[in-house]
C-alpha positions as a Markdown table, in Angstrom:
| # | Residue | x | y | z |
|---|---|---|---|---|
| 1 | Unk | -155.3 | 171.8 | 123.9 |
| 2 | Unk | -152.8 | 170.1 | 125.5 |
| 3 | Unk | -151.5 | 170.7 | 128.8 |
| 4 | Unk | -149.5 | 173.9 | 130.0 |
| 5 | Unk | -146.5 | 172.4 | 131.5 |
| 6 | Unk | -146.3 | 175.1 | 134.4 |
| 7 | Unk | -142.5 | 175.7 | 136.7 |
| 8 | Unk | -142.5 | 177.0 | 140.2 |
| 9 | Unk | -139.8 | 179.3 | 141.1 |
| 10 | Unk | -139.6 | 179.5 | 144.3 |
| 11 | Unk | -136.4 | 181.0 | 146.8 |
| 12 | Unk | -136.1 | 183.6 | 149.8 |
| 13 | Unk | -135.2 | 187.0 | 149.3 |
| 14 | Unk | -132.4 | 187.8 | 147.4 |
| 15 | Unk | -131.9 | 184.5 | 146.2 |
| 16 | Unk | -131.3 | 185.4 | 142.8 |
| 17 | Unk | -134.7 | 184.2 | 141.4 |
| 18 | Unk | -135.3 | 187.5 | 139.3 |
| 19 | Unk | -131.9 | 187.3 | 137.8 |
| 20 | Unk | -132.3 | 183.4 | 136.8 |
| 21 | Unk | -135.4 | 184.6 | 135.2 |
| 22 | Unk | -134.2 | 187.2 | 133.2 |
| 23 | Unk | -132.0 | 185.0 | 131.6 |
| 24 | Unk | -134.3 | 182.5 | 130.8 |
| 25 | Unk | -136.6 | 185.0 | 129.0 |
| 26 | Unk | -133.7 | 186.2 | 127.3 |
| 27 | Unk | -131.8 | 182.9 | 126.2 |
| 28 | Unk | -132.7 | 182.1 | 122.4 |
| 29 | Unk | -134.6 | 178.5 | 122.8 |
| 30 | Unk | -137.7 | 179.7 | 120.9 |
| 31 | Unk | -140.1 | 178.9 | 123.7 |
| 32 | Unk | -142.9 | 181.6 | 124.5 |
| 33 | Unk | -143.3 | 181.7 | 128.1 |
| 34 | Unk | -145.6 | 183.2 | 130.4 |
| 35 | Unk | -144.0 | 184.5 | 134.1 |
| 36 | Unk | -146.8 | 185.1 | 136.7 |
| 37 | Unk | -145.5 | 187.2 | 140.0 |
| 38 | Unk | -146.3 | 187.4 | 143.0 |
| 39 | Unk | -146.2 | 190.9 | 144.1 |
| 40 | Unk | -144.2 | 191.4 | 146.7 |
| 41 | Unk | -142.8 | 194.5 | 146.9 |
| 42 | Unk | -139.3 | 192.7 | 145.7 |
| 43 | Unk | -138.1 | 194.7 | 142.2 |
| 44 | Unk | -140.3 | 193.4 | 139.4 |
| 45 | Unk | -139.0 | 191.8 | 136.2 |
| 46 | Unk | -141.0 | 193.5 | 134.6 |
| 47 | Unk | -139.0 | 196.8 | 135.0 |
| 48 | Unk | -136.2 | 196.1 | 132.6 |
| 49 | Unk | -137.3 | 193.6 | 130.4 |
| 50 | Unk | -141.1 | 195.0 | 129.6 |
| 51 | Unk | -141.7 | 197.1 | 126.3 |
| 52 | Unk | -144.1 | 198.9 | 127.6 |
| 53 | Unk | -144.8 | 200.9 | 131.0 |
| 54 | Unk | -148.8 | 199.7 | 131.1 |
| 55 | Unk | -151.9 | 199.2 | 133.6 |
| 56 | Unk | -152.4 | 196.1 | 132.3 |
| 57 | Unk | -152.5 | 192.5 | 134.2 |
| 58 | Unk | -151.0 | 190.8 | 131.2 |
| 59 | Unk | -148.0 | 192.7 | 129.2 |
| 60 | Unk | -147.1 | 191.2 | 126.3 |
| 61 | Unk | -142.7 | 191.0 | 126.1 |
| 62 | Unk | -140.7 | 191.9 | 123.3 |
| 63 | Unk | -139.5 | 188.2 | 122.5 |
| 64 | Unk | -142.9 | 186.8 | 122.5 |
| 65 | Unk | -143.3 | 186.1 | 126.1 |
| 66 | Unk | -146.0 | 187.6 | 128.1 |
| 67 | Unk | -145.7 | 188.5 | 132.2 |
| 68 | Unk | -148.9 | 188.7 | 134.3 |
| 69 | Unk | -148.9 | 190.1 | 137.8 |
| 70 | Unk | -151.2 | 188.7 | 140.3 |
| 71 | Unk | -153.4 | 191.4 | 141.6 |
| 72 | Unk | -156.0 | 188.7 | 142.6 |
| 73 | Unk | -155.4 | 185.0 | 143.7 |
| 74 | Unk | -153.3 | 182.5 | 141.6 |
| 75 | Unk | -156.4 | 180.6 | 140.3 |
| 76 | Unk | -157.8 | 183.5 | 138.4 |
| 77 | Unk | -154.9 | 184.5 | 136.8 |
| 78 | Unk | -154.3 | 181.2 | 135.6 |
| 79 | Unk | -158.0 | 180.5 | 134.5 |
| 80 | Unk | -157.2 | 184.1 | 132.8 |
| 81 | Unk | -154.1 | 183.0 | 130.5 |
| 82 | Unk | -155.7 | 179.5 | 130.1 |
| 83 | Unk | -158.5 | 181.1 | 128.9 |
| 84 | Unk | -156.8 | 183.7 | 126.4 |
| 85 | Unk | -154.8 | 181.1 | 125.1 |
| 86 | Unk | -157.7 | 179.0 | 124.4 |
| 87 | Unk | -159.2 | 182.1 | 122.5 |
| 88 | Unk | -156.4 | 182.8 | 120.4 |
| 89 | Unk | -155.3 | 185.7 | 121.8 |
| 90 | Unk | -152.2 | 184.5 | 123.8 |
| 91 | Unk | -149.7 | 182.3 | 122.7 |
| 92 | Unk | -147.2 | 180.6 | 124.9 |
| 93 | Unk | -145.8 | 177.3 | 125.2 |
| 94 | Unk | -145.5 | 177.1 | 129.4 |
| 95 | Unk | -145.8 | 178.9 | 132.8 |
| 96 | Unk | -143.3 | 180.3 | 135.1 |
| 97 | Unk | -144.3 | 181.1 | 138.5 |
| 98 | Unk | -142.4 | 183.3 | 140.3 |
| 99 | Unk | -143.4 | 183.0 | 144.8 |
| 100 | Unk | -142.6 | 185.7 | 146.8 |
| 101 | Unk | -139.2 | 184.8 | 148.9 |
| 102 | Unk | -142.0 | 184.2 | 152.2 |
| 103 | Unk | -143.8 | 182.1 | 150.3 |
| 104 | Unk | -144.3 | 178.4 | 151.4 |
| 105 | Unk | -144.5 | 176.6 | 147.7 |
| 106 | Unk | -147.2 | 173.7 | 149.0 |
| 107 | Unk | -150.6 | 175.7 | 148.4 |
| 108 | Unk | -149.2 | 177.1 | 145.2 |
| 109 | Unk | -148.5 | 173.5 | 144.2 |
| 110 | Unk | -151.9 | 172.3 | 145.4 |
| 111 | Unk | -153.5 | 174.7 | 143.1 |
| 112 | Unk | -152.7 | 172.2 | 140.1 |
| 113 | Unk | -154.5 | 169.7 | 142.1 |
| 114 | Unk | -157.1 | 170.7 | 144.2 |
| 115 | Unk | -158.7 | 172.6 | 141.1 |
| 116 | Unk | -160.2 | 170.8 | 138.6 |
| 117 | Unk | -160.5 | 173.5 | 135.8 |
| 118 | Unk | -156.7 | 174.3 | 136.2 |
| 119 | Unk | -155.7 | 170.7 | 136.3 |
| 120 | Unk | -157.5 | 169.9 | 133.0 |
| 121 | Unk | -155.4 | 173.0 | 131.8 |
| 122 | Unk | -151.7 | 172.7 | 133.4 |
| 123 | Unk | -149.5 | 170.0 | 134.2 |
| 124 | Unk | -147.1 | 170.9 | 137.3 |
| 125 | Unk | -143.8 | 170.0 | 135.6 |
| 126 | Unk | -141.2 | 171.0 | 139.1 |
| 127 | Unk | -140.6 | 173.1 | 141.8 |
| 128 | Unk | -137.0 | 174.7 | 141.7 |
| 129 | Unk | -136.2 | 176.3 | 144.9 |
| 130 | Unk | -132.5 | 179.0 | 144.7 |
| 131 | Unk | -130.2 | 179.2 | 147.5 |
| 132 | Unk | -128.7 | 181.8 | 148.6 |
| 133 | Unk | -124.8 | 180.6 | 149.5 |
| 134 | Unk | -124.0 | 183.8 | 151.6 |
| 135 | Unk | -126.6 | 184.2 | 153.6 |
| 136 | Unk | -128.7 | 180.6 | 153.7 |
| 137 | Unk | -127.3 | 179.2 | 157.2 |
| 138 | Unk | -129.0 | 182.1 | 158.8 |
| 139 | Unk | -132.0 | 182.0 | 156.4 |
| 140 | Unk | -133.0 | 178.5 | 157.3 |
| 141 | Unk | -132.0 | 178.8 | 160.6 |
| 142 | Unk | -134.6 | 181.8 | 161.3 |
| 143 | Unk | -137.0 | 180.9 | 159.0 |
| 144 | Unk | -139.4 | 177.9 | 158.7 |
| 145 | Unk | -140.4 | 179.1 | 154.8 |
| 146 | Unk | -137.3 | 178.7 | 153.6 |
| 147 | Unk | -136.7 | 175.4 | 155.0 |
| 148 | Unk | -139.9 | 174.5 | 153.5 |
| 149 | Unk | -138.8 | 175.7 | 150.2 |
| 150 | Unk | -135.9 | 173.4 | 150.3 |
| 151 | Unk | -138.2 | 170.7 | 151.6 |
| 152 | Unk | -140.4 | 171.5 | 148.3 |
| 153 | Unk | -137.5 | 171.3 | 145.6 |
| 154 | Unk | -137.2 | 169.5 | 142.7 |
| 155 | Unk | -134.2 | 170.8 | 141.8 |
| 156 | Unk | -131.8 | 173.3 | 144.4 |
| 157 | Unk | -130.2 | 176.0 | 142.5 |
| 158 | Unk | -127.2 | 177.5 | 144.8 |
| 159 | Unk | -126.5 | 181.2 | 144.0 |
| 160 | Unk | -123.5 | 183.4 | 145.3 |
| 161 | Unk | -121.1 | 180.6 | 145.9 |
| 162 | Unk | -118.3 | 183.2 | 144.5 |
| 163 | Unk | -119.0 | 184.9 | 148.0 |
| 164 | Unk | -118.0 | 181.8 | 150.1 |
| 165 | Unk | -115.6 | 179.7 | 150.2 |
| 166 | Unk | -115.8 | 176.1 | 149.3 |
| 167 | Unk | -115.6 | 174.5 | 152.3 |
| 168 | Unk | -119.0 | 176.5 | 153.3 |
| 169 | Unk | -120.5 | 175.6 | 149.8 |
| 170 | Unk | -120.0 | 171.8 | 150.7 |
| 171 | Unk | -121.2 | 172.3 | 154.0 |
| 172 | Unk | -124.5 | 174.2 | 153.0 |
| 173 | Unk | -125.2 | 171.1 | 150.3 |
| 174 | Unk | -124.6 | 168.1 | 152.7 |
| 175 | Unk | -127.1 | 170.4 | 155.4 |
| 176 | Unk | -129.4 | 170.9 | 152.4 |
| 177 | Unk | -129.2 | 167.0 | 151.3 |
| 178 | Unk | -130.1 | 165.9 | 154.4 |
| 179 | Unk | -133.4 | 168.2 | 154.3 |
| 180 | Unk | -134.0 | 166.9 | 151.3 |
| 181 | Unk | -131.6 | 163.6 | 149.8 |
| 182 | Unk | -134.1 | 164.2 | 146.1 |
| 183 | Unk | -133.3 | 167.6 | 145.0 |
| 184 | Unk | -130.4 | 167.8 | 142.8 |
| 185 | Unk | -128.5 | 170.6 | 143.5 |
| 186 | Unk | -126.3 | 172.9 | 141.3 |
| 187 | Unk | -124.3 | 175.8 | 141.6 |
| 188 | Unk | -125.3 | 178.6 | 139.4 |
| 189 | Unk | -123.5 | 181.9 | 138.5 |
| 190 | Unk | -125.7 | 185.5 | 137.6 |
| 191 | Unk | -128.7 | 183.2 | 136.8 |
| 192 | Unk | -126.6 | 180.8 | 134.2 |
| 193 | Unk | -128.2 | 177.5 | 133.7 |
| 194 | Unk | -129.0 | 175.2 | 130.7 |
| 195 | Unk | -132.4 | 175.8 | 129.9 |
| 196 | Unk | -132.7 | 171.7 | 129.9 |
| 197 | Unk | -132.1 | 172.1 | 133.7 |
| 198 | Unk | -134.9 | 174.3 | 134.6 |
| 199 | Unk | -137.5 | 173.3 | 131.9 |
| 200 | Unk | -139.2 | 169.3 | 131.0 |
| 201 | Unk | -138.1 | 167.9 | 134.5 |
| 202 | Unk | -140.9 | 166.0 | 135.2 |
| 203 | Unk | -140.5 | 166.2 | 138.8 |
| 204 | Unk | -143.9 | 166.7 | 139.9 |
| 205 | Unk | -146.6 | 164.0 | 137.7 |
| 206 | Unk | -149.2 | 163.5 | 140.2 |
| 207 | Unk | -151.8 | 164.4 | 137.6 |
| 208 | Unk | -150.4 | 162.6 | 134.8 |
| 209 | Unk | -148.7 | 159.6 | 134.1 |
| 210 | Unk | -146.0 | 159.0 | 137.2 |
| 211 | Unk | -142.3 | 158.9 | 135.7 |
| 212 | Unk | -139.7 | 157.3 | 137.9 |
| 213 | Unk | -136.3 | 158.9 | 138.2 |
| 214 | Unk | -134.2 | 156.4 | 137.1 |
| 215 | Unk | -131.6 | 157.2 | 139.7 |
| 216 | Unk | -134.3 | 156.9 | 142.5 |
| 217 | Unk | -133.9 | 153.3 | 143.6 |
| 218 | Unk | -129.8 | 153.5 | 143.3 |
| 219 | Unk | -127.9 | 153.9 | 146.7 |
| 220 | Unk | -127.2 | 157.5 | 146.9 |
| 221 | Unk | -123.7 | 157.6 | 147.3 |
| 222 | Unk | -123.7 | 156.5 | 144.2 |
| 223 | Unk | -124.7 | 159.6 | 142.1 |
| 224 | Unk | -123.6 | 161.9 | 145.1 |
| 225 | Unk | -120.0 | 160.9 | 146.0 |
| 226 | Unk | -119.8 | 164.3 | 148.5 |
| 227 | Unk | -121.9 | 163.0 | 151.1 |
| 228 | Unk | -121.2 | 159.1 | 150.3 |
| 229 | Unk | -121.1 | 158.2 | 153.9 |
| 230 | Unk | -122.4 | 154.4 | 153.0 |
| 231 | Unk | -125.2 | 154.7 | 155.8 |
| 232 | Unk | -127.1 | 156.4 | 153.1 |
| 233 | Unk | -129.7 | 158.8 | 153.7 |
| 234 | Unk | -130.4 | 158.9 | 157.3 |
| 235 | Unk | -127.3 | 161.1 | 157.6 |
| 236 | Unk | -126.8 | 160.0 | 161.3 |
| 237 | Unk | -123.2 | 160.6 | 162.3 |
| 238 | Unk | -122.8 | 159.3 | 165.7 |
| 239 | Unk | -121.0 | 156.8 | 164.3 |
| 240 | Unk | -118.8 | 158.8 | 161.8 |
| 241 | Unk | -116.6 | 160.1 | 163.6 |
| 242 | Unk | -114.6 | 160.5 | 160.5 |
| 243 | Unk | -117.8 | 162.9 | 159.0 |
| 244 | Unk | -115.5 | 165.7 | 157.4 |
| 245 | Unk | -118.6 | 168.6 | 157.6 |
| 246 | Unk | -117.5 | 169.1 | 161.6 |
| 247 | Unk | -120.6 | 172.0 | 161.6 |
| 248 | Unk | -122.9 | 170.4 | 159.9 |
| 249 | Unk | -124.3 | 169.3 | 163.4 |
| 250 | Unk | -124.7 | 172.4 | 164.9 |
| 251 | Unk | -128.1 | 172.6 | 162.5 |
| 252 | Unk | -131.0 | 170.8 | 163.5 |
| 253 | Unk | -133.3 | 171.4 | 161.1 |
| 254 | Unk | -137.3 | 170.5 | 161.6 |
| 255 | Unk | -137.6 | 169.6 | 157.9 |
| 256 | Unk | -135.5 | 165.9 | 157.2 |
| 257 | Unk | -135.8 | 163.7 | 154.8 |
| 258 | Unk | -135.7 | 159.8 | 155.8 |
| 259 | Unk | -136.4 | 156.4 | 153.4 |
| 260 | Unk | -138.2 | 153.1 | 154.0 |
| 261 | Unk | -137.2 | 150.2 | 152.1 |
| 262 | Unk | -138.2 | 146.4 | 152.3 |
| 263 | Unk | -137.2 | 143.7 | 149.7 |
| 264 | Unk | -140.8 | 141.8 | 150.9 |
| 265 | Unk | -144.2 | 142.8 | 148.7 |
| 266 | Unk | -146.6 | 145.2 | 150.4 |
| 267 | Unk | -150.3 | 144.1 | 151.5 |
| 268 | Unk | -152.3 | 146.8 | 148.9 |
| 269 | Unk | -154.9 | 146.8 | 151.5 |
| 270 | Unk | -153.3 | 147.3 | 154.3 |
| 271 | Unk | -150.9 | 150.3 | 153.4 |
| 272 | Unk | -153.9 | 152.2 | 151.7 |
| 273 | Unk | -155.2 | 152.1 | 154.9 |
| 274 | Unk | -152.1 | 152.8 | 156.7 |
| 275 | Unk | -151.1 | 155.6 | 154.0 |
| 276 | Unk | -154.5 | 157.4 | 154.4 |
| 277 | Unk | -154.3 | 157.6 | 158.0 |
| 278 | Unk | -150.8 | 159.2 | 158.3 |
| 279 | Unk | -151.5 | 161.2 | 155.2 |
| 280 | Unk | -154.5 | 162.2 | 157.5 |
| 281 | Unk | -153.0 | 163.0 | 160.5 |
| 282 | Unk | -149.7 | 164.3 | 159.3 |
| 283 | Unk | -150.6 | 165.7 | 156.1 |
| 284 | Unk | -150.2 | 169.3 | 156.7 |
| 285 | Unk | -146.3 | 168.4 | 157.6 |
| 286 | Unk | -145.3 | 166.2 | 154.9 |
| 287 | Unk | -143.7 | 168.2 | 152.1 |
| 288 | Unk | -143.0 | 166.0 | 149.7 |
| 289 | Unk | -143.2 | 161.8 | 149.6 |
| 290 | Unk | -141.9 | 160.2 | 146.8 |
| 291 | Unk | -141.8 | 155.8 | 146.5 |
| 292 | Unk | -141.6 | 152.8 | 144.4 |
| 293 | Unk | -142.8 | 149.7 | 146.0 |
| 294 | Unk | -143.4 | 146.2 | 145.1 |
| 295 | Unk | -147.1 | 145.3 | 145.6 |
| 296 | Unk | -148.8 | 142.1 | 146.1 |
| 297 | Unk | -150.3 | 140.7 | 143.3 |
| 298 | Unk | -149.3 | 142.9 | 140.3 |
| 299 | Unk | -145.9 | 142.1 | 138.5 |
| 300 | Unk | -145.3 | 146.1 | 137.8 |
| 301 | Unk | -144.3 | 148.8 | 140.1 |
| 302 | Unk | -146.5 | 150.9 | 141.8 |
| 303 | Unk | -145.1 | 154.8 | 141.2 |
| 304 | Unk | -146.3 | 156.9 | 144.5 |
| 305 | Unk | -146.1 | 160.2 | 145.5 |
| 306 | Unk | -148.2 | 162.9 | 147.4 |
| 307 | Unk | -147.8 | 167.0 | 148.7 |
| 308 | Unk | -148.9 | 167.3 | 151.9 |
| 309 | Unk | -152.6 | 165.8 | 151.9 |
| 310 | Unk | -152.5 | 165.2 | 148.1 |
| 311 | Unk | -151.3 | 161.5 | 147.0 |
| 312 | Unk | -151.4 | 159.6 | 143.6 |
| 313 | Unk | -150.2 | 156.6 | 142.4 |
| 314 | Unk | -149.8 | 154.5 | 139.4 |
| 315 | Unk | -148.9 | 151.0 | 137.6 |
| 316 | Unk | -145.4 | 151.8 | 136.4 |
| 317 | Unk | -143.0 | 149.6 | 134.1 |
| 318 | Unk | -142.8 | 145.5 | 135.0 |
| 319 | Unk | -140.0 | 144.2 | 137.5 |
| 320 | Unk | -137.5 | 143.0 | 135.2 |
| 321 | Unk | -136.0 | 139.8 | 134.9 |
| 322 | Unk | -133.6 | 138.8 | 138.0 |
| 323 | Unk | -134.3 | 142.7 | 139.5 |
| 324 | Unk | -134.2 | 142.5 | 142.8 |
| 325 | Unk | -137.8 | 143.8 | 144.0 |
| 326 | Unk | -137.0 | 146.6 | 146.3 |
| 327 | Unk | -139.4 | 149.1 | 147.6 |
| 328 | Unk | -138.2 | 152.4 | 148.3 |
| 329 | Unk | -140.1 | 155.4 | 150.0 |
| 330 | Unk | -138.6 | 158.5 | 150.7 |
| 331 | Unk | -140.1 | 160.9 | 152.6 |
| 332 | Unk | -139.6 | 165.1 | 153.1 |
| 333 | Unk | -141.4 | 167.0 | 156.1 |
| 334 | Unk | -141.3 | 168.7 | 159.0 |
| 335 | Unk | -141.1 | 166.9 | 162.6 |
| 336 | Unk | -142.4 | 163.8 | 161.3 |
| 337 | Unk | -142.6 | 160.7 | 163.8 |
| 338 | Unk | -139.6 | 158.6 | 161.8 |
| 339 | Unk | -140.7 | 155.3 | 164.2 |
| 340 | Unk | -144.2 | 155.5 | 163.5 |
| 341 | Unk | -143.8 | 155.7 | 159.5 |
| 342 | Unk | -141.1 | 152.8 | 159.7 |
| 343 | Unk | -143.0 | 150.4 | 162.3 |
| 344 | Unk | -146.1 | 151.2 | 160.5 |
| 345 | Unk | -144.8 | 150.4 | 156.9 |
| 346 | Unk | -142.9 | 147.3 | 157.9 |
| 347 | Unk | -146.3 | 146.1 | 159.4 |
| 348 | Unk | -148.0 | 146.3 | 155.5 |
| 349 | Unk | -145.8 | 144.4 | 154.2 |
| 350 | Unk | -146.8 | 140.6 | 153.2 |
């Protein structure tokens, strides 16, 4: 069987997340999907789209696609559907799972790791994380979860911006770019988005074979022109005094993004060791980490990347001829000691 490519829906509270998934289970692409909840006393899809009123864990949908509510922990339920699959006696094509709005998407992530049986069944395709426009400034001012969840994105879905006006839509995504400069974000009405933006995104391979986003060694400004400030992702605006989001500095938010890069090969030895002990010390606080670097002794790339404690990497395509050999390492967390990452880096390198 091949793997269940599996989608993390993740968002605070009234986000929208139940309305974006109603209309991917209603949207005619022929793909059976299976939605696990987490109970959380938020309304249930379940409700208007079920056939059937029943006791049951798994409910089988009228198009085909099945919905499973976790009475137990996430492992089970996916060992449960991997398992009934297996048998026969579900059929599906991928997972949905829908977090609470308190939930803090890095252990529900990890699961695809840290678990062997449910990594030989799943592969993690993304985390997408919705954004409440109205009421986010005050959301991830107050509260550390939803930060995280921005932190944790793959892709940022921004919901309500008919309630604002634009001037507060650009200033929520440059605040939300500088959490996190990876995370493409999009503006979605009532739950409206192309199936080929929520589905196949390969944002998350640690288990598999590590894609590289071909946009992820340009300069940002490039593929972003709203927040093309030409110092690039470390957002610092002391000097721009020209910055046109004036309130974007009243936020300062504990989870920042910032990148390393280096045109000089990195000693393998030396930033495994340097890697590990960050990863070690730092681990619980790194969201996401993301790099392509240029190693010593091997004409490829070396793809990395790594949740929290979790890290993989892997020989990617070879440099090609006349590319300039750039590494790049982006990394997402909360607090993290910029200096310390950056002095300690520049010292691997050959």
């Amino acid at each position: 069987m091949s793997l269940i490519p599996t989608t993390i829906l993740t968002g605070f509270l009234g986000s929208g997340k139940t309305t974006l998934l109603k209309r991917v289970l209603s949207e005619a692409h022929g793909q059976k999907i299976a939605i696990i909840e987490n109970e959380f006393g938020e309304e249930n899809i379940d409700n208007e789209i079920l056939v059937s009123e029943t006791k049951e864990q798994i409910v089988q949908m009228s198009n085909g696609c099945i919905c499973c509510t976790i009475r137990e922990d996430l492992r089970s339920a996916l060992q449960l559907l991997a398992a009934k699959k297996r048998k026969g006696l579900l059929d599906f094509d991928r997972v949905v799972i829908e977090t609470t709005g308190l939930a803090d998407p890095g252990p529900v992530a990890q699961t695809f790791f840290m678990d062997d049986e449910i990594a030989e069944s799943y592969l993690l395709d993304s985390i997408l994380t919705l954004v409440d426009a109205k009421h986010a400034d005050q959301q991830l001012d107050d509260r550390q979860e939803a930060r995280r969840q921005v932190g944790f994105a793959d892709q940022i879905f921004i919901s309500k911006t008919d309630l604002v006006s634009q001037d507060d839509v650009a200033a929520l995504m440059h605040r939300l770019k500088h959490m996190n400069p990876r995370a493409p974000q999009t503006a979605v009405h009532f739950g409206d988005v192309p199936i080929k933006d929520v589905f196949d995104l390969r944002g998350f391979n640690l288990n598999a074979k590590l894609d590289i986003d071909p946009d992820f060694l340009k300069e940002e400004e490039e593929h972003d022109h709203a927040h093309a400030h030409g110092h690039d992702e470390d957002h610092d605006h002391a000097h721009d005094e020209n910055c046109d989001h004036p309130h974007h500095h009243a936020h300062d938010d504990d989870v920042k993004s910032f990148v390393f890069r280096a045109d000089r090969a990195f000693d393998p030895m030396k930033l495994e060791d340097f890697l590990g002990a960050i990863v070690n010390i730092y681990g619980p606080k790194m969201l996401r980490y993301k790099g392509v670097l240029n190693m010593k002794g091997t004409e490829r790339k070396v793809i990395f990347q790594g949740v929290h404690q979790l890290m993989g990497s892997d020989l990617g395509p070879q440099w090609a001829e006349g590319e300039a050999r750039t590494s790049k390492m982006v990394f997402i967390g909360i607090d993290l000691p910029k200096d310390i990452f950056l002095q300690g880096l520049e010292q691997c390198l050959v």
